[in-house]
Each structure stands twice: as structure tokens, then as C-alpha cells.
DSSP file (Angstrom, degrees, kcal/mol; ACC not computed):
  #  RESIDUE AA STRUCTURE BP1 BP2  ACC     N-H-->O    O-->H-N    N-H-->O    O-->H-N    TCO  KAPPA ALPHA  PHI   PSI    X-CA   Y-CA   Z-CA
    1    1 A X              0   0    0      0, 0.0     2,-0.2     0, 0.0    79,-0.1   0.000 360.0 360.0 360.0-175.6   22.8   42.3    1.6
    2    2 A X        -     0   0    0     77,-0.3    77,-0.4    78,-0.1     2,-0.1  -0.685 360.0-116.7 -92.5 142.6   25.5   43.2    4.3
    3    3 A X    >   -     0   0    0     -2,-0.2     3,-1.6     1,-0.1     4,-0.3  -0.483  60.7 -71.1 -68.2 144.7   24.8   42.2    8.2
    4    4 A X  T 3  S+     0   0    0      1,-0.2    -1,-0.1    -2,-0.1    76,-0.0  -0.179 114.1  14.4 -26.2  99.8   24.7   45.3   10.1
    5    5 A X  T 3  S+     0   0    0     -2,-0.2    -1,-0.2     2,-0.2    -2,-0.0   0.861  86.4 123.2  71.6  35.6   27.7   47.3   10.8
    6    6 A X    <   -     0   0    0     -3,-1.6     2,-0.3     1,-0.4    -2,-0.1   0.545  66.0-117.9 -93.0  -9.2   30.0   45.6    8.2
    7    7 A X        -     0   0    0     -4,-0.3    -1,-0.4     2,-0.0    -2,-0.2  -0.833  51.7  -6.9 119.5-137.8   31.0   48.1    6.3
    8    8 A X        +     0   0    0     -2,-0.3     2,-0.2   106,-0.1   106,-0.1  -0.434  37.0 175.4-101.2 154.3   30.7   49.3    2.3
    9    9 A X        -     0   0    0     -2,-0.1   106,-0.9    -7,-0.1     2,-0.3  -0.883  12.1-176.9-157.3 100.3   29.4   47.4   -0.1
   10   10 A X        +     0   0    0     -2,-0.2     2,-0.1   104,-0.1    35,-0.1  -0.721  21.5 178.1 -94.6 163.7   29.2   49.4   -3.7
   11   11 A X     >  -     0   0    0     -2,-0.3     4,-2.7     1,-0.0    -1,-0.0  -0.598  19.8-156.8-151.8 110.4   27.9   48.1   -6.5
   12   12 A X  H  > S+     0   0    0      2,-0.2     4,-2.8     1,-0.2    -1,-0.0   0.775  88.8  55.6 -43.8 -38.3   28.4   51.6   -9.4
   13   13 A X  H  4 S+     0   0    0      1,-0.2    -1,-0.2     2,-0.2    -3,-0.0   0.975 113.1  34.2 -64.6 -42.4   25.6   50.4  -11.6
   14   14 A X  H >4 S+     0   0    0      1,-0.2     3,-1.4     2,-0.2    -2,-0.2   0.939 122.2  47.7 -68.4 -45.0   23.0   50.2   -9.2
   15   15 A X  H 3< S+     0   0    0     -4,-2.7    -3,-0.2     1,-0.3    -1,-0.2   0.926 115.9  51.0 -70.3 -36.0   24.5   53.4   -7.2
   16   16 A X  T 3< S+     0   0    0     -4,-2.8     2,-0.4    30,-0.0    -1,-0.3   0.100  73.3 126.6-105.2  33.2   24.8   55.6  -10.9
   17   17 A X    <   +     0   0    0     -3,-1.4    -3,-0.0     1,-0.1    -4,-0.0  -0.763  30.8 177.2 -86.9 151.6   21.7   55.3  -12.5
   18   18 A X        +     0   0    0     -2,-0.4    -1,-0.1     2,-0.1    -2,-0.0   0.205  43.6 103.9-107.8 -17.0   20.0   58.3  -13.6
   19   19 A X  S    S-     0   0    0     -3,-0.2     2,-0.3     1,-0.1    16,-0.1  -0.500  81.6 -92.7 -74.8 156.6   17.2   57.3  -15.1
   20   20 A X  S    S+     0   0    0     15,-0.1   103,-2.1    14,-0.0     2,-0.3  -0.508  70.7 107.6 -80.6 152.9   13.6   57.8  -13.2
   21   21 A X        -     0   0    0     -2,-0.3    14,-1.0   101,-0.3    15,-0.5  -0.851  61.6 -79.4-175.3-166.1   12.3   54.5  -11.2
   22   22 A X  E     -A   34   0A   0     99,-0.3    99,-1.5    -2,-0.3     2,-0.5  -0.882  28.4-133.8-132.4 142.6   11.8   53.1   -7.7
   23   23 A X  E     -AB  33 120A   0     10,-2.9     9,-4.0    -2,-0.3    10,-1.8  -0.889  31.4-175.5 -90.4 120.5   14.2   51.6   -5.4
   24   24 A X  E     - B   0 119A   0     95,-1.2    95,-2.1    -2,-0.5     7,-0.2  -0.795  35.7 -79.8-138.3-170.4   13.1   48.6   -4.0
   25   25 A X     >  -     0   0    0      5,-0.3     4,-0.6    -2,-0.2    93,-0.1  -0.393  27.8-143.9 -80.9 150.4   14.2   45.7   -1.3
   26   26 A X  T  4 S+     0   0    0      2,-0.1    -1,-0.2     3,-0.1    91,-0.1   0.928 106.3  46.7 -51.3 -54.9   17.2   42.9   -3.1
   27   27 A X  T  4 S+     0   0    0      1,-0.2    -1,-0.1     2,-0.1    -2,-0.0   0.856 133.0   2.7 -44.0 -63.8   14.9   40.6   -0.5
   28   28 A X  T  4 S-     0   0    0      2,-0.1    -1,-0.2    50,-0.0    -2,-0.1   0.313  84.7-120.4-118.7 -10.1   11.3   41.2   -0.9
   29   29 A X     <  +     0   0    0     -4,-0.6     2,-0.5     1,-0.2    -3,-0.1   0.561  58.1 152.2  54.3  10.3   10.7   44.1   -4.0
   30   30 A X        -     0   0    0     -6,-0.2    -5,-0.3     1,-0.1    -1,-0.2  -0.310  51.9-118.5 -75.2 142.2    9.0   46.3   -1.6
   31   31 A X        +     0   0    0     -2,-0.5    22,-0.3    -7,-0.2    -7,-0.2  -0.279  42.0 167.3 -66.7 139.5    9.6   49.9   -2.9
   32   32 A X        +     0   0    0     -9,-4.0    20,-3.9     1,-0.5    21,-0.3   0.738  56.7  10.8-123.4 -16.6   11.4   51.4   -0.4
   33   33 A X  E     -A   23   0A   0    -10,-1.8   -10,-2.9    18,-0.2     2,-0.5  -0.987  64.0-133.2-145.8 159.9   12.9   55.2   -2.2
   34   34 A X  E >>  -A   22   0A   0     -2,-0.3     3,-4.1   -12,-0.2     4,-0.6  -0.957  20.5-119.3-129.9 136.2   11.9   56.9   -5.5
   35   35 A X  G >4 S+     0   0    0    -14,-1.0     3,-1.5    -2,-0.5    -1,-0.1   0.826 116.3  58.4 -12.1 -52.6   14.7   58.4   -8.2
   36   36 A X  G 34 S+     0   0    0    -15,-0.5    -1,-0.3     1,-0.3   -16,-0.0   0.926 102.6  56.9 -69.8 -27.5   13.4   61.9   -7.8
   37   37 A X  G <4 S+     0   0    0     -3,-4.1    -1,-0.3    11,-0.1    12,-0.2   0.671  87.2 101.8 -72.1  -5.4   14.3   61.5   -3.9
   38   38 A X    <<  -     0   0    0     -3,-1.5     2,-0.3    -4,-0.6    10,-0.2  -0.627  47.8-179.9 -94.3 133.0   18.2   60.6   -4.5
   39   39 A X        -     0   0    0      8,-2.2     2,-0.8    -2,-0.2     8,-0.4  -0.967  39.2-104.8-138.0 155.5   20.6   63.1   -3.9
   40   40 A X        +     0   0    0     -2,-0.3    52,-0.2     1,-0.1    51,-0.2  -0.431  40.3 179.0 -65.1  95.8   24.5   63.4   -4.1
   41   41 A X        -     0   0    0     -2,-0.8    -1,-0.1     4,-0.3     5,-0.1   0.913  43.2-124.1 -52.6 -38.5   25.8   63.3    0.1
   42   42 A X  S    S+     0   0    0      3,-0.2    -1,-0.1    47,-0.0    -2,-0.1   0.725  87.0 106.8  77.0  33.3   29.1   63.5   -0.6
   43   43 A X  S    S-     0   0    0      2,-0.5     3,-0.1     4,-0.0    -3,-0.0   0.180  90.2-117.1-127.4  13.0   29.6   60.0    1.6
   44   44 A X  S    S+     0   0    0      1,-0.1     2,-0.1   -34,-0.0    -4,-0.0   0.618  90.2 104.2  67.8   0.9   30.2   57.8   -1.3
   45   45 A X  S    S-     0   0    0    -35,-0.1    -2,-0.5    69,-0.1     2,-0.3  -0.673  85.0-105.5 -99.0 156.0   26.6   55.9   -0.1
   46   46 A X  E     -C  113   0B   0     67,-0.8    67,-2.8    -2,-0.1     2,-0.4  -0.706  46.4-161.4 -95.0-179.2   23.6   56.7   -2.2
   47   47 A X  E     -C  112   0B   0     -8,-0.4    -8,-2.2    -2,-0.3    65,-0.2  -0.928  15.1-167.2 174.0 126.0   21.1   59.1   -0.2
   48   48 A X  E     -C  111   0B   0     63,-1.1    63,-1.3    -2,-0.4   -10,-0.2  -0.558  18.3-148.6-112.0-173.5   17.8   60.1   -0.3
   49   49 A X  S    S+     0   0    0      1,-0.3    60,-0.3   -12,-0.2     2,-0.3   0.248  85.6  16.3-138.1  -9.0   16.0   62.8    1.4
   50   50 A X  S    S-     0   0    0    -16,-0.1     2,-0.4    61,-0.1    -1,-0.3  -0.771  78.8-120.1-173.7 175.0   12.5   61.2    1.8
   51   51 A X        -     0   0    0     -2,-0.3     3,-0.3   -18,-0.1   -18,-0.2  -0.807  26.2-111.9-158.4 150.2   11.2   57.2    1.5
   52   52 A X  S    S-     0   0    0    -20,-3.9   -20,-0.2    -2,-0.4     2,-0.1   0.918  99.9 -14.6 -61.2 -53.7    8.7   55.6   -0.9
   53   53 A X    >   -     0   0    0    -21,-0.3     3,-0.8   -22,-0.3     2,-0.3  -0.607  55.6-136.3-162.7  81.8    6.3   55.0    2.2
   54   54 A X  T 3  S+     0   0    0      1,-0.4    -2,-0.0    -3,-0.3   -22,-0.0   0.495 106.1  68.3 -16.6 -23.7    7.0   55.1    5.8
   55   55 A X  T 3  S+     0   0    0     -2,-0.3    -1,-0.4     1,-0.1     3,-0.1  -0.095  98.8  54.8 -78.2  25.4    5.0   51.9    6.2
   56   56 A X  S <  S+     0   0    0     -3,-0.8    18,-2.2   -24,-0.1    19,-0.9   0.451  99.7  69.4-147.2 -36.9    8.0   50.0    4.1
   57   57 A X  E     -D   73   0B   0     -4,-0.3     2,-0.4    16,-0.2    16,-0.2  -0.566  61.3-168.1 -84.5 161.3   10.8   51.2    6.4
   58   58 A X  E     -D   72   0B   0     14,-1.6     2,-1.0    -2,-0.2    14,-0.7  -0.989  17.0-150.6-135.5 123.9   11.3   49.9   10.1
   59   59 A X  E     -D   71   0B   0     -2,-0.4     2,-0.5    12,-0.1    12,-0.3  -0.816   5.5-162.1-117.7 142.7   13.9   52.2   12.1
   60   60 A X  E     -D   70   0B   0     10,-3.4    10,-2.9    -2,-1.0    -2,-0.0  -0.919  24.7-129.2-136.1  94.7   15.9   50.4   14.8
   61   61 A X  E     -D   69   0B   0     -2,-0.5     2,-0.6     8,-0.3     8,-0.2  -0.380  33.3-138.9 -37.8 125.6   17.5   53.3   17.4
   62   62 A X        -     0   0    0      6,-1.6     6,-0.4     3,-0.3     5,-0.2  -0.932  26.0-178.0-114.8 114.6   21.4   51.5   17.0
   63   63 A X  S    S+     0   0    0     -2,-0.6     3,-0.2     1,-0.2    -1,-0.1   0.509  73.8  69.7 -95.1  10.6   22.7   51.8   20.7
   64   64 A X  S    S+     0   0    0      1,-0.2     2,-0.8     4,-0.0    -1,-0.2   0.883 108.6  33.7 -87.0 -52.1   25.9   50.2   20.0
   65   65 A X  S >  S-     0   0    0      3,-0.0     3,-2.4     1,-0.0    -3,-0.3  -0.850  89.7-121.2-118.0 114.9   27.0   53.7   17.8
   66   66 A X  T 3  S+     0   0    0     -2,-0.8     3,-0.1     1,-0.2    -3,-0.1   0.053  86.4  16.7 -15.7 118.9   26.0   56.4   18.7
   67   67 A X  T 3  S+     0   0    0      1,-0.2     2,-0.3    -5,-0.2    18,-0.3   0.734  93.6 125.6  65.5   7.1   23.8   59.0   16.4
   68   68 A X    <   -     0   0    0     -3,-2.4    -6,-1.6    -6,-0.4     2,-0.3  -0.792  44.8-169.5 -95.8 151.9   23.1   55.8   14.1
   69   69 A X  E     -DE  61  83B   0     14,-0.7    14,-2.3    -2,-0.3     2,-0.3  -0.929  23.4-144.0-141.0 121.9   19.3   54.9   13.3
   70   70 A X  E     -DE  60  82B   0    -10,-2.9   -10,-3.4    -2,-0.3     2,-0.5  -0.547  18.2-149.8-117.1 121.8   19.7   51.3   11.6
   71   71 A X  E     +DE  59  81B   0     10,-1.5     9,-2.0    -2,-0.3    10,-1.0  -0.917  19.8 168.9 -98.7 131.1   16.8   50.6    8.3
   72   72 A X  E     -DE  58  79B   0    -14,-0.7   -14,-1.6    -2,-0.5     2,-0.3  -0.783  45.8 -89.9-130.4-172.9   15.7   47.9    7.5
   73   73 A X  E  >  -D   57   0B   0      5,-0.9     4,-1.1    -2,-0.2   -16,-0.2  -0.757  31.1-148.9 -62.3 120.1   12.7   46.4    5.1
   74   74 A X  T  4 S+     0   0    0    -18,-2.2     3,-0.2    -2,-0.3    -1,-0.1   0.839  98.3  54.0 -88.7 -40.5    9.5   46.2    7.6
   75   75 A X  T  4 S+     0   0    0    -19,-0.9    -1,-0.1     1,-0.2   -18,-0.0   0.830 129.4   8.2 -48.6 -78.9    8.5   43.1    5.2
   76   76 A X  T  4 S-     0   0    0      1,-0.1    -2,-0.2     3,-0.0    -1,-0.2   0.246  86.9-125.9 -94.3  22.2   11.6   41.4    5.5
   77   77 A X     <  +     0   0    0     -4,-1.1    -3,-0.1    -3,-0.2    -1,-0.1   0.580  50.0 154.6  44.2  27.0   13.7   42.7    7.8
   78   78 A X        -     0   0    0     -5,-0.1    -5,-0.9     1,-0.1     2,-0.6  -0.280  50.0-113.4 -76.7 163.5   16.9   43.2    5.6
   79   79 A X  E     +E   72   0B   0    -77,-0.4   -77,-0.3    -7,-0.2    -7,-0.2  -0.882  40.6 170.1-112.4 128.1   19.2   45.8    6.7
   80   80 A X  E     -     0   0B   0     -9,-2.0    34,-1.6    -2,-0.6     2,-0.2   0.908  53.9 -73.7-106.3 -34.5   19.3   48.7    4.1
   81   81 A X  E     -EF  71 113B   0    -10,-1.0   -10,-1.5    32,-0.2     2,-0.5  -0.602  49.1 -69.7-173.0-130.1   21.2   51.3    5.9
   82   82 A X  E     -EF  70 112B   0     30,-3.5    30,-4.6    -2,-0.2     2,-0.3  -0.949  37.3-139.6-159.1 141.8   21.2   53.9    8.6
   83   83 A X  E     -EF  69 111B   0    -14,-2.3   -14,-0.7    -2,-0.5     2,-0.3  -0.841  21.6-166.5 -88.3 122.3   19.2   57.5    8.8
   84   84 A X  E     - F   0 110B   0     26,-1.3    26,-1.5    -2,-0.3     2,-0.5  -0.969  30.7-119.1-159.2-139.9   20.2   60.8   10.0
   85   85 A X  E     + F   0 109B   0     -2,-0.3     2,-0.3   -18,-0.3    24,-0.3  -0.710  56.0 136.9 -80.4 129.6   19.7   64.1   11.1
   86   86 A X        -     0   0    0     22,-1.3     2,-0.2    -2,-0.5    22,-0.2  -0.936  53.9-100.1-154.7 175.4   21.5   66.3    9.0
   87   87 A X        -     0   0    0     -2,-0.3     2,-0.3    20,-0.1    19,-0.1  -0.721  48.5-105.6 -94.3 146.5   21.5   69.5    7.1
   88   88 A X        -     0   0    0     -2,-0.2     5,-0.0    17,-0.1     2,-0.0  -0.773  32.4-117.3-103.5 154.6   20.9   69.3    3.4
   89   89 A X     >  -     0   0    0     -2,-0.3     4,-1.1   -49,-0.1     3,-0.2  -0.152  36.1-103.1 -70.6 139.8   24.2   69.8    0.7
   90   90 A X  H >> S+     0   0    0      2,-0.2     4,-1.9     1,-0.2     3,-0.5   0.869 126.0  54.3  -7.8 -73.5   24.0   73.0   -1.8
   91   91 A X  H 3> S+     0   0    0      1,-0.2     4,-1.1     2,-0.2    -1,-0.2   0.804 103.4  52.1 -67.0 -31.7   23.0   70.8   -4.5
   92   92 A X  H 3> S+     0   0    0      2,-0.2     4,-1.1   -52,-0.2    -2,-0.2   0.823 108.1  53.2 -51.2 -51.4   20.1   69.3   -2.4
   93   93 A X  H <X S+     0   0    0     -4,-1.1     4,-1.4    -3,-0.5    -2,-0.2   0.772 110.9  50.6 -69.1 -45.6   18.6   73.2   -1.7
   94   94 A X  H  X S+     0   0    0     -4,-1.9     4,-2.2     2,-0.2    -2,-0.2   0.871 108.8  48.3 -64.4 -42.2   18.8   73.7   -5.5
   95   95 A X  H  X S+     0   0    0     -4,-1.1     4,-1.6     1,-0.2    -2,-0.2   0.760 112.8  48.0 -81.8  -6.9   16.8   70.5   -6.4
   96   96 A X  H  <>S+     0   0    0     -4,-1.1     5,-0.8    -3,-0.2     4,-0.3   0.871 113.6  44.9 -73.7 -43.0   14.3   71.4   -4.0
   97   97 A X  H ><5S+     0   0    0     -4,-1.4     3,-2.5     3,-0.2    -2,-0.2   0.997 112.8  57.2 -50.9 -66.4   14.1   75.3   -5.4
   98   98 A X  H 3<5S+     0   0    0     -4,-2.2    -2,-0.2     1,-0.3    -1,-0.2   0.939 118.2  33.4 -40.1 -67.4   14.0   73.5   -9.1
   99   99 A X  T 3<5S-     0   0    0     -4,-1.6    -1,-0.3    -5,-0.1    -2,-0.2   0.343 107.9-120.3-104.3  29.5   11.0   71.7   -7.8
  100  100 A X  T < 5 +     0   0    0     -3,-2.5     2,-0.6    -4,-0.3    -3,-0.2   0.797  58.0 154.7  45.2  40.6    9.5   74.0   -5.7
  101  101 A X      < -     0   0    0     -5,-0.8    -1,-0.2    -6,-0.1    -2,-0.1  -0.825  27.1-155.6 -39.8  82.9    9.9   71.6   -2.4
  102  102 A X        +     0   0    0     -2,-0.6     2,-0.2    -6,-0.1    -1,-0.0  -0.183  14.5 177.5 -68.5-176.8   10.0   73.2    1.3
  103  103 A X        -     0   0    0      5,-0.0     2,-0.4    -7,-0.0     3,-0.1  -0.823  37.1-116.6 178.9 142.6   11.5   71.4    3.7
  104  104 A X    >   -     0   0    0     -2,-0.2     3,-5.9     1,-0.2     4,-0.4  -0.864  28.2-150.1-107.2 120.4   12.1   72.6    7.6
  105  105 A X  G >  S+     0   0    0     -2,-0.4     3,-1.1     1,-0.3    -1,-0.2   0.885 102.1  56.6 -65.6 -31.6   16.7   72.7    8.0
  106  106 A X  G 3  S+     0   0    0      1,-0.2    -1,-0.3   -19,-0.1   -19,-0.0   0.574 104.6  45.8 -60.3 -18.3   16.1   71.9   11.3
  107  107 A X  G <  S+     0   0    0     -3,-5.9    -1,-0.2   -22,-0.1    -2,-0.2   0.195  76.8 148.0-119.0  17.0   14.0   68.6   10.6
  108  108 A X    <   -     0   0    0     -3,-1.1   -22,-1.3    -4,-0.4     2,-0.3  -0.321  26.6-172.9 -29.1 118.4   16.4   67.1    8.0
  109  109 A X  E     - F   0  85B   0    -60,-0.3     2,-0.7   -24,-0.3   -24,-0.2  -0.896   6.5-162.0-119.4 148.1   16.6   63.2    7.9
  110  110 A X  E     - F   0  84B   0    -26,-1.5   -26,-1.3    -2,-0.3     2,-1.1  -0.986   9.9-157.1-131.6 109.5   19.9   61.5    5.0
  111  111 A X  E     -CF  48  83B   0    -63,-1.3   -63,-1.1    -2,-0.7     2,-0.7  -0.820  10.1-161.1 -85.0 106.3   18.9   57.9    4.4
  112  112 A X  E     -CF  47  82B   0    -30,-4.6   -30,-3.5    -2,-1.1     2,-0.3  -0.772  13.3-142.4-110.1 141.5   22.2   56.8    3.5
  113  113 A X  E     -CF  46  81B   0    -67,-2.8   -67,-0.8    -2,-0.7     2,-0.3  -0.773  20.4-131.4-114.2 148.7   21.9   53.5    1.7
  114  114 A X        -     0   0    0    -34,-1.6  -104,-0.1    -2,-0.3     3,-0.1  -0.677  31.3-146.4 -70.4 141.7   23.9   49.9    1.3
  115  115 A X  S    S+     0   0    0   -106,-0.9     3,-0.4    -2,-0.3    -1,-0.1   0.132  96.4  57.8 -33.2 -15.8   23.8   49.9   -2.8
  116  116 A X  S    S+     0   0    0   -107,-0.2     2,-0.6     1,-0.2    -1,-0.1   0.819  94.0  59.5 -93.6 -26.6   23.4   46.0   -2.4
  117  117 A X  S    S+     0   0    0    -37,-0.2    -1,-0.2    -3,-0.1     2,-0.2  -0.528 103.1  69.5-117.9  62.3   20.4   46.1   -0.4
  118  118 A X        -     0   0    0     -2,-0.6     2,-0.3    -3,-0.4   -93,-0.2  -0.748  57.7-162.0-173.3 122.3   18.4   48.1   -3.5
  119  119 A X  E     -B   24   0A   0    -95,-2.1   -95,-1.2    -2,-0.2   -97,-0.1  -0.937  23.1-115.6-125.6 133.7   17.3   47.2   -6.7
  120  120 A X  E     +B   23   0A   0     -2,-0.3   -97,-0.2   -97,-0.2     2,-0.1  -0.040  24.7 179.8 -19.7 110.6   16.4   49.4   -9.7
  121  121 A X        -     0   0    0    -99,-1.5   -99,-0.3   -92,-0.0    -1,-0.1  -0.516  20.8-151.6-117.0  31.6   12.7   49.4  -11.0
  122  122 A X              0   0    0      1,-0.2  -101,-0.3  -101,-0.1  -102,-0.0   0.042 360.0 360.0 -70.0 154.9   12.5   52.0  -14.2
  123  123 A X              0   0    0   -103,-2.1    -1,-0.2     0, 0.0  -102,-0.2   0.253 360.0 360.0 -89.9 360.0    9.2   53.7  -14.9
């Protein structure tokens, strides 16, 4: 996966699947985000809205940039991306209405994710 704060890394297959599955670490296979949670940011990274299991992430306060909160894999310590506070996109407030999901705008979190540091599980 990419060292910390090196910039983009796509990879389009992994980033455009559609089908349902689990995301889980390149390192270790721990599951770390599930399909139904992935939403379009509009940052070119893919984004969730919610993590497989809070025990699976570790989040590392980044004091080097400001307003970053640095993810990694709590197994293996790989770095999957950075977390933050945000408002959720139009299209994000429809798939939550569609699946009848509250959610408080004030308590938002965007896991925006490396595409290298995820691989593709289908169910």
C-alpha cells in the first residue's frame, strides 16, 4: 500500500465495482468496509460512510496536517486512508432515505480510502 502522505494511488477495478461484498486489508484480509457502505465523494478516492467493525480500524490524530485522522488496519498496521468530519453529498441523503438510515449531519465521519490498500471480497 502507499506510506503515509504520498499521495493517489488508483487502481479503477478495485475502486468501480458494484457488485455487493466486503472490503478487506491488501495485508492481512481483515474486513475493514462493506459495499452497501460506499458512496460516491466526489474526491476521486473511494468513501464510505460507516466501517465493517470499529475493532478493525486504528485512527492515528495526523499532527503534521491539519484536520487529517490517518487509518490504518489495527491487525497490521497498513495505512488505508484518512477520516473526516464532513457533511454527507445529495446522493448519500438519498441512499440513506432508500434505505431508511438516520444519521445525525452534525456527526458525519467520510472514510476516504487508498484503492491499493483494499481488496474485494464478493458475497
Amino acid at each position: 500500500t502507499e506510506i503515509s502522505y504520498t499521495g493517489r494511488f488508483f487502481n479503477k477495478q478495485r475502486y468501480n465495482i458494484k457488485d455487493q461484498g466486503i472490503y478487506t486489508c491488501i495485508v492481512d484480509d481483515l474486513p475493514l468496509f462493506r459495499s452497501d457502505h460506499k458512496f460516491v465523494s466526489g474526491t476521486g478516492y473511494p468513501s464510505f460512510y460507516n466501517v465493517y467493525d470499529y475493532d478493525h480500524i486504528e485512527e492515528i490524530i495526523d499532527k503534521n496536517l491539519k484536520g487529517y485522522t490517518d487509518i490504518r488496519c489495527r491487525r497490521c498496521g497498513c495505512h488505508i486512508g484518512h477520516c473526516f468530519p464532513d457533511y454527507p453529498t445529495p446522493q448519500l441523503i438519498n441512499k440513506f432515505k432508500l434505505n431508511n438510515i438516520t444519521y445525525d449531519k452534525h456527526c458525519f465521519v467520510r472514510y476516504c480510502v487508498n484503492a491499493n490498500a483494499l481488496k474485494f471480497v464478493p458475497i
